[in-house]
LOVO-418472 format. One line per field, with one value per residue (C-alpha): residue number from 1; residue in three letters; x, y, z. Coordinates in steps of 0.001 Angstrom, whole numbers. Layout:
N
n	(NUM/...)
res	(ALA/...)
xx	(X/...)
yy	(Y/...)
zz	(Z/...)
***
This chain:
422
n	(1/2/3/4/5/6/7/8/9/10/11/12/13/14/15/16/17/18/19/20/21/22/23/24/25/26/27/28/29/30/31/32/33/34/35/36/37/38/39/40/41/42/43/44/45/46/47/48/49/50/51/52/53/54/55/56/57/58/59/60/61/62/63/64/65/66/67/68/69/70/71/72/73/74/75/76/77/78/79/80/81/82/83/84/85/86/87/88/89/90/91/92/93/94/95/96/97/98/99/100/101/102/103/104/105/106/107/108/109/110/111/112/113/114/115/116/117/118/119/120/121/122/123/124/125/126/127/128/129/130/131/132/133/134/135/136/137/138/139/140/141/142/143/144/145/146/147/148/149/150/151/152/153/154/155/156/157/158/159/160/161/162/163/164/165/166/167/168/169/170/171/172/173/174/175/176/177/178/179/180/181/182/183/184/185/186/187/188/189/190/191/192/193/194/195/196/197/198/199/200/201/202/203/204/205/206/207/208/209/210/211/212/213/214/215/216/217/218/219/220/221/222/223/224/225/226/227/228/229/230/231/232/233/234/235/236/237/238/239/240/241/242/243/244/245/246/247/248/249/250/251/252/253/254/255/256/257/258/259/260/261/262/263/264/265/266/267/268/269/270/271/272/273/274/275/276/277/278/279/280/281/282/283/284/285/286/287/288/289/290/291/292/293/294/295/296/297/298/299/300/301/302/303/304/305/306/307/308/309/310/311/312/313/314/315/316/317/318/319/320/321/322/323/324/325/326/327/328/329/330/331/332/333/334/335/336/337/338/339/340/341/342/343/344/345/346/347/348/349/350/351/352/353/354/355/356/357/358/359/360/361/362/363/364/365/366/367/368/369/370/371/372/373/374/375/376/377/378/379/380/381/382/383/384/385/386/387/388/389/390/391/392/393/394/395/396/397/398/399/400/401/402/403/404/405/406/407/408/409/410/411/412/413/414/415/416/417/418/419/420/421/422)
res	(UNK/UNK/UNK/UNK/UNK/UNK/UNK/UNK/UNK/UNK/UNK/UNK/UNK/UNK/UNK/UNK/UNK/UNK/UNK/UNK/UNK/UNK/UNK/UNK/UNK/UNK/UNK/UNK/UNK/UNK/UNK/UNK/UNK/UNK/UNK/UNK/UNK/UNK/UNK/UNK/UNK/UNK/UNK/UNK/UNK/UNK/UNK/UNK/UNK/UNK/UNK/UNK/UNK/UNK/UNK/UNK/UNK/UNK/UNK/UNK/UNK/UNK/UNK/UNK/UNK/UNK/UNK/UNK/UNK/UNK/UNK/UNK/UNK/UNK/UNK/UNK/UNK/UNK/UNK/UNK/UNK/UNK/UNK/UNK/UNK/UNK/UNK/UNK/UNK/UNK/UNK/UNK/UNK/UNK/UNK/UNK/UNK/UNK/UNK/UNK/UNK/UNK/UNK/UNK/UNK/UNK/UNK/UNK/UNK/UNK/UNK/UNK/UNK/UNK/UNK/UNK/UNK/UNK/UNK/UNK/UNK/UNK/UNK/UNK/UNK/UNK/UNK/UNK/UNK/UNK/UNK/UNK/UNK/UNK/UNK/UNK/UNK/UNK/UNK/UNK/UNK/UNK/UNK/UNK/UNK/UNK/UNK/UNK/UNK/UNK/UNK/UNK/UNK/UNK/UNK/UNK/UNK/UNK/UNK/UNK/UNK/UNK/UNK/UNK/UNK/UNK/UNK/UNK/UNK/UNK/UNK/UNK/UNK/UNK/UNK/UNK/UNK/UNK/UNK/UNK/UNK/UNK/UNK/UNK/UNK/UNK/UNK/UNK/UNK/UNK/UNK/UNK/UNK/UNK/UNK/UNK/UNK/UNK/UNK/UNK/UNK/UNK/UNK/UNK/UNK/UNK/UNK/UNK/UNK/UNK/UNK/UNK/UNK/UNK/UNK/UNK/UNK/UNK/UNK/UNK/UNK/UNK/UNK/UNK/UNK/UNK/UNK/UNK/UNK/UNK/UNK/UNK/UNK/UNK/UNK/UNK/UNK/UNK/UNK/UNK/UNK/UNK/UNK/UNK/UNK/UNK/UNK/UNK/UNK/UNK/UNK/UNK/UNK/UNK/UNK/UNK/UNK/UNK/UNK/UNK/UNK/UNK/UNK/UNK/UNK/UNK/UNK/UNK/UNK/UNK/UNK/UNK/UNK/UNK/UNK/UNK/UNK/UNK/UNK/UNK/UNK/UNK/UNK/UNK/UNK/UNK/UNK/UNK/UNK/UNK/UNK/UNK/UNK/UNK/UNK/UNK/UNK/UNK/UNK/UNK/UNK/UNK/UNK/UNK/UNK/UNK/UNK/UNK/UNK/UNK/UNK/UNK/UNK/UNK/UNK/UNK/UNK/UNK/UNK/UNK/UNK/UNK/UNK/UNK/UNK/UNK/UNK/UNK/UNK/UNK/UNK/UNK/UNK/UNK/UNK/UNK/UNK/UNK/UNK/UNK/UNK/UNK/UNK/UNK/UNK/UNK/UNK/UNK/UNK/UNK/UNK/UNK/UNK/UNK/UNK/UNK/UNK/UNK/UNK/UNK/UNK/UNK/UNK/UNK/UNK/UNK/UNK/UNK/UNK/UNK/UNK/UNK/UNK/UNK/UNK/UNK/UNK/UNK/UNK/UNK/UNK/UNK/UNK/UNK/UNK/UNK/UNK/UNK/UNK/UNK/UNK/UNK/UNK/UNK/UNK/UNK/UNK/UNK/UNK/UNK/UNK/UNK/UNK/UNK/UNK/UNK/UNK/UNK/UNK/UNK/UNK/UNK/UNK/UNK/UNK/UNK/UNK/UNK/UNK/UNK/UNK/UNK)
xx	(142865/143884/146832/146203/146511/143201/144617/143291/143697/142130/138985/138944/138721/136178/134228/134086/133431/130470/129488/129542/127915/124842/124675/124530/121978/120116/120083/118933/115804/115055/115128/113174/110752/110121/109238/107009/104950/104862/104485/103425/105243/104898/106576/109477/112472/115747/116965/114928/116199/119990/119197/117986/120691/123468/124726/124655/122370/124730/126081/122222/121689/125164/122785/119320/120347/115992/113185/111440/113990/114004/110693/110665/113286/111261/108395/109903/111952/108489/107084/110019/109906/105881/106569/109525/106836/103813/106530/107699/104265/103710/105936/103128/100595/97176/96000/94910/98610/99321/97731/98080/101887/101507/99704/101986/105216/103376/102501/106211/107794/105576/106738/110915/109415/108316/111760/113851/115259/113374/112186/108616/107388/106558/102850/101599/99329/101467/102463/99222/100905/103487/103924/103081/106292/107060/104201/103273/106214/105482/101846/102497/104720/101618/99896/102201/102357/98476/98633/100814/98532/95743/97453/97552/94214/95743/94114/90804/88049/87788/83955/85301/88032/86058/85681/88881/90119/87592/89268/92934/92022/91059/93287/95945/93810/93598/97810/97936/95808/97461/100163/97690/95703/98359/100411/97617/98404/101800/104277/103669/100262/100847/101206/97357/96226/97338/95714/92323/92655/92972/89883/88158/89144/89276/85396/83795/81415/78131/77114/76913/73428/73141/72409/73333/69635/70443/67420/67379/67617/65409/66955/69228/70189/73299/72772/73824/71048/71954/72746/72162/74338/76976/79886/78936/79757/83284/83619/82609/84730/87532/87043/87399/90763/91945/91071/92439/95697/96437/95792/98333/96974/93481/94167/92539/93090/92112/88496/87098/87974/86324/83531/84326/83749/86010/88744/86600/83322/86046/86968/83473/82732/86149/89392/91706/92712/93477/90157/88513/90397/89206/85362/85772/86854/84092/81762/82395/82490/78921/77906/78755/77234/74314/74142/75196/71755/69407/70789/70018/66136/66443/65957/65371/69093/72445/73430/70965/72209/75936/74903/72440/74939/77834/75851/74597/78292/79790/76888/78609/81714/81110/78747/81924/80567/80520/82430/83699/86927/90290/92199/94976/95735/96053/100197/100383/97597/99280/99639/97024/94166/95471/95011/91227/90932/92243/89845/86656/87801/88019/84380/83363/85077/83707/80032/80936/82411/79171/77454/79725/79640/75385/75354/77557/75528/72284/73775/73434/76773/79791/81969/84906/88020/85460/88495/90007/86902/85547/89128/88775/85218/86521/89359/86863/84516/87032/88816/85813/85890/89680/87138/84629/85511/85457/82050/81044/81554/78675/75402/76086/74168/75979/79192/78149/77078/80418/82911/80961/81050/84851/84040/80769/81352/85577/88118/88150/84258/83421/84095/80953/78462/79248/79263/75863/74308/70490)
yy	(-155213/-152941/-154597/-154691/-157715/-159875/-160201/-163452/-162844/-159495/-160422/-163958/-161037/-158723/-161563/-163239/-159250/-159656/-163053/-161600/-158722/-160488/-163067/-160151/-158688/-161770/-162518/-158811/-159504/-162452/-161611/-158432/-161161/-162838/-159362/-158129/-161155/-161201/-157703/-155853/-153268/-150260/-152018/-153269/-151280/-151077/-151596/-154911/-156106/-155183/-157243/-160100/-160471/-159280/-156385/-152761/-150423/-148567/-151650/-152398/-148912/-150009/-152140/-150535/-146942/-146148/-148283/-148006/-148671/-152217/-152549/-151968/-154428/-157310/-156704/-156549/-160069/-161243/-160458/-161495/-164959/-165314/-164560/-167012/-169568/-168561/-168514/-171603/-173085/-171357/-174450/-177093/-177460/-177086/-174633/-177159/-178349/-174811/-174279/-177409/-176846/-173595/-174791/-177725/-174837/-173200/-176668/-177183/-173953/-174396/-177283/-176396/-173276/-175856/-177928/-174661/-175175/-171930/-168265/-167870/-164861/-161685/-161082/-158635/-157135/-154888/-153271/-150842/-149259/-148020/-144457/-143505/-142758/-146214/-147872/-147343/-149350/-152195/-152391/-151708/-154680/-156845/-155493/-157451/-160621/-160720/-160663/-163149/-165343/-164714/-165863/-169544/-170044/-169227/-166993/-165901/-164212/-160296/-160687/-163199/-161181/-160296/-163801/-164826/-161422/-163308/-166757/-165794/-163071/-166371/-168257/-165907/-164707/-168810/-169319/-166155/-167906/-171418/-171203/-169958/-173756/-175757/-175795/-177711/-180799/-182859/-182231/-185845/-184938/-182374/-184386/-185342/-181636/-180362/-182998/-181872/-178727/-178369/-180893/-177985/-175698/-177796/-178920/-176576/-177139/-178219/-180952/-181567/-179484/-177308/-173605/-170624/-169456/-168404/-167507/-163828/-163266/-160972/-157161/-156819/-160504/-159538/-157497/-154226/-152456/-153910/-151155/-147564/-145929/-144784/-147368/-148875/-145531/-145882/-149613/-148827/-146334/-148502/-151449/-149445/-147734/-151388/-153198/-150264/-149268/-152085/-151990/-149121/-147030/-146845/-144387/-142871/-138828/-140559/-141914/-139024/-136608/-138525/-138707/-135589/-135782/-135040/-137501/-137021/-138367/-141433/-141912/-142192/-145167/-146901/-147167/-147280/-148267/-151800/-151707/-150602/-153117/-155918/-154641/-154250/-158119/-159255/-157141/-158835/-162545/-161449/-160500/-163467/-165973/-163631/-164221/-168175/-168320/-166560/-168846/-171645/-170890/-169773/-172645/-176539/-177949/-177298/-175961/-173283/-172585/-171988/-170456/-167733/-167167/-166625/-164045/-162161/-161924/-160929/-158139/-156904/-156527/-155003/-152846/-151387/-149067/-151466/-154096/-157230/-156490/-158579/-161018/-159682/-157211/-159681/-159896/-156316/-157230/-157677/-160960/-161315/-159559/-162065/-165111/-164394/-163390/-166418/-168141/-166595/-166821/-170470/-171271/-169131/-171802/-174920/-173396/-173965/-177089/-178476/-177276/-179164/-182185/-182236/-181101/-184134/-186855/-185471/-185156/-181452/-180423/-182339/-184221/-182284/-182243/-179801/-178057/-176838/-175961/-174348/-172273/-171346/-170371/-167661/-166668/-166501/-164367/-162421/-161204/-160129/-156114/-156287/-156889/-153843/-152104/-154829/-155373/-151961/-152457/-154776/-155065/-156262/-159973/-160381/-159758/-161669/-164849/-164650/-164737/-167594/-169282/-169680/-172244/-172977/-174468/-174665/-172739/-174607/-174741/-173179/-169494/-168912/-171273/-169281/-165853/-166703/-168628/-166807)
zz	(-103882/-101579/-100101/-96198/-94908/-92994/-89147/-88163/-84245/-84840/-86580/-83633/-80768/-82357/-83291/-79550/-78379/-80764/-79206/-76323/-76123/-77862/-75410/-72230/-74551/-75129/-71448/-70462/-72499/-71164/-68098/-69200/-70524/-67700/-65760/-68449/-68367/-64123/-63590/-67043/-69144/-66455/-63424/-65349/-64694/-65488/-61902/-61774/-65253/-63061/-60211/-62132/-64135/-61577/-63208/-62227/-63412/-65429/-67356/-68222/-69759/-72065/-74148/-73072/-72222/-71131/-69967/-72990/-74852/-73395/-73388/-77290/-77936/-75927/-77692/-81188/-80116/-79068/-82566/-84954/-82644/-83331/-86743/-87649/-86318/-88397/-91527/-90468/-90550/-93980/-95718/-94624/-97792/-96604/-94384/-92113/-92175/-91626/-88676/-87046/-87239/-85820/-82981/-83134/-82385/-79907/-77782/-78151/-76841/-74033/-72995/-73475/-71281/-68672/-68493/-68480/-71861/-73438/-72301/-72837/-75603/-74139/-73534/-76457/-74767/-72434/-75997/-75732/-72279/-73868/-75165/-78519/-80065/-79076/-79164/-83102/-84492/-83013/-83877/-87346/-86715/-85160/-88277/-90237/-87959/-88212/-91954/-92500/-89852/-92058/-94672/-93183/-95380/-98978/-101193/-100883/-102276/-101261/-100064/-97886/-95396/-92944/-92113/-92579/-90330/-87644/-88065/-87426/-84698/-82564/-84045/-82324/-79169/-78482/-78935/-76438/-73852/-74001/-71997/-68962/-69000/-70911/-67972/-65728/-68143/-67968/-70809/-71816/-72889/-74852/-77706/-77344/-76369/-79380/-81246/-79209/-79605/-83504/-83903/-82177/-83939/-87377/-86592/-84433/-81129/-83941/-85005/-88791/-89733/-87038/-88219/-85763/-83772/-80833/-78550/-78027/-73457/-71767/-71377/-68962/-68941/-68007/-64801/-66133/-64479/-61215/-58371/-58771/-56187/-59124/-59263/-62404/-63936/-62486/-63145/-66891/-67971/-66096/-68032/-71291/-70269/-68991/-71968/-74630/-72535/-69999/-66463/-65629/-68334/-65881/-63635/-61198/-63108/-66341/-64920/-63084/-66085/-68206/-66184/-65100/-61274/-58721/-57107/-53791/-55768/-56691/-53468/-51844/-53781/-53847/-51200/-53776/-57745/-57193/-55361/-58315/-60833/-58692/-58810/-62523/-62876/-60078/-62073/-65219/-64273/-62659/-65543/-67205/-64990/-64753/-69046/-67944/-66122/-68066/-71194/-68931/-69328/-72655/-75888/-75280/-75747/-73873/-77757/-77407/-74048/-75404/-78469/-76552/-73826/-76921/-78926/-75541/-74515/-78155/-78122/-74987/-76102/-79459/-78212/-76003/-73786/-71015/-72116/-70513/-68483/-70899/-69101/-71110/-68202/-65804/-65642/-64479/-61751/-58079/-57144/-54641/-57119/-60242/-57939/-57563/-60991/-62425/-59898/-61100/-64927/-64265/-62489/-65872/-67612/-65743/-66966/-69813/-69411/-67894/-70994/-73579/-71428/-71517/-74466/-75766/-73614/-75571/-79014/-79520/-79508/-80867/-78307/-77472/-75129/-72342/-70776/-73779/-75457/-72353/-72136/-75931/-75781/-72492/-74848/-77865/-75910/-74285/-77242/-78893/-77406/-79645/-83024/-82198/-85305/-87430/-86038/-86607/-90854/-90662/-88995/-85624/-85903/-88596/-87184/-84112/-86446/-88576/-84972/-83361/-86803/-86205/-83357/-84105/-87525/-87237/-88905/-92570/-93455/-96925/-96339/-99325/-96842/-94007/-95663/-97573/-94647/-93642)
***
């Protein structure tokens, strides 16, 4: 021993300094939270963060002395949250248990969200806006979160990972999109959503014996070679910079010297960026009803319809040249360009809706919940362009079959069926 003597009062003040100062901090990313998710990464800034919480500035940058500094800490609270969940989850026995409870957590957070007694989780996808000295931490950190998601299904055979990489990448992309549709439901039924939802994704949109066929559309199903005057051009090389580096990350510099034309040439064709970011999302659900309709008059059964409008739309977005614009940049959007986004993203949904429903009445696909399928199926779809290189280690049918497999058959069928399926 060294003979000092413990001073109790001492030790009670540092201790309620500690309490203290964790509870402004906690509070300062909250409230950095809830700006993230409204107005994305970019717009955040310290001075907002101030206002919200009614402090000064200069107190903020006490705890968070730069923006990004914040915006690192939100994100890595965002992660460490999604991951005490998924290791939480871990305990059940089965990975059906497994990822029921996960689901189960997420339904539940939601709802405490709802009735004010819980801040929602910070949107990951802002994470790509962010510079790289920043930005690399935290994915190596997703990389991490994803793994231990993946491992939700036990052990399993090294041939099998790519489908099991496919199964927890929706698995994931579907928990990221709940909270945009769960909210149209009252809390009391959440018990009976999240019931719904896993039998989806437990038993898949087939019925027993049905084999993935889709009918192959005619080229250019999907309108792509629809106007000439030079816009697509702009709208494509948008959409790419949106969907790898958020919204903000598309700027105007960024597009014309990639497509090396002048700002002028830009200009011509388009007022101004949010201009441009609305096209790109009008483009896209054109697209997609444009691959809706030609499905339509493709195959004999609403199955074949879903199935040939699926593959057609996964093609797009591994192809990735002219990809599908993600929703994921929608919470940096302004207000009044996210409204009619989240418009046209949900006639796209009621499509599919109307599908599921025939489809059910004439026994071709299994009866479902349709608006939570019909939401899963967007997400499913939409997430795709985030699996291109995982696509690209395989031949692209292939990759195509193995995705839709994940809804199309569920999320538990014999990984060696659906690997060795013709």
């Amino acid at each position: 021993m060294d003979g000092t003597i413990a001073d109790p009062v001492a030790d009670s003040e540092q201790m309620g300094r500690r309490a203290r100062y964790e509870r402004k901090r906690d509070a300062l990313l909250d409230a950095a939270t809830t700006l993230i998710n409204d107005r994305g990464a970019k717009a955040t800034t310290l001075q907002a963060v101030s206002k919200a919480v009614e402090l000064s500035t200069t107190s903020v940058t006490y705890y968070f002395p730069r923006k990004d500094v914040l915006a690192a800490a939100v994100f890595e609270r965002a992660m460490e949250r999604l991951r005490a969940m998924v290791d939480e989850a871990a305990q059940e026995a089965t990975p059906q248990d497994r990822v029921s409870a996960l689901l189960g957590l997420h339904v539940r957070l939601r709802a405490d969200v709802l009735r004010g007694r819980d801040v929602p989780i910070a949107t990951l996808s802002e994470v790509r806006t962010l510079e790289e000295d920043v930005r690399r931490p935290l994915l190596d950190q997703y990389t991490e979160l994803f793994r231990a998601t993946r491992s939700l299904w036990g052990d399993f055979a090294p041939e099998h990972k790519p489908l099991m990489t496919a199964r927890a990448h929706l698995l994931q992309e579907t928990i990221f999109w709940m909270p945009v549709w769960l909210a149209r439901y009252p809390i009391d039924e959440f018990r009976r959503v999240h019931a719904q939802l896993f039998d989806l994704l437990a038993n898949g949109l087939a019925v027993p014996g049905t084999r993935w066929s889709p009918p192959t559309l005619p080229p250019g199903s999907d309108g792509s070679d629809e106007d000439a005057t030079g816009v697509p051009n702009f709208l494509g090389v948008a959409t790419r910079l949106i969907n790898e580096a958020g919204y903000r990350g598309a700027s105007v510099v960024k597009i014309v010297d990639e497509l090396e034309v002048t700002k002028g040439s830009f200009y011509h064709h388009l007022d101004a960026k949010d201009d441009l970011i609305l096209e790109c999302f009008r483009r896209s659900f054109k697209r997609i009803s444009s691959v809706q309709y030609a499905a339509r008059e493709a195959g004999t059964s609403q199955w074949e319809h879903l199935e040939a409008t699926m593959a057609a739309l996964m093609e797009l977005q591994f192809e990735g040249e002219f990809p599908l614009t993600r929703t994921s940049a929608l919470q940096a959007l302004p207000a009044e360009v996210r409204a009619e986004v989240v418009a046209r993203s949900d006639r796209t949904a009621l499509r599919y809706g109307n599908t599921l429903i025939e489809g059910a009445q004439e026994g071709s696909i299994r009866l479902v919940n349709p608006l939570i399928a019909s939401q899963t199926i967007a997400a499913m779809l939409n997430s795709a362009y985030d699996l291109r290189n995982w696509a690209a280690t395989m031949p692209r049918a292939e990759a195509i079959r193995l995705y839709a497999s994940c809804l199309v058959h569920g999320m538990f069928a014999d990984p060696a069926a659906i690997m060795g399926e013709a």
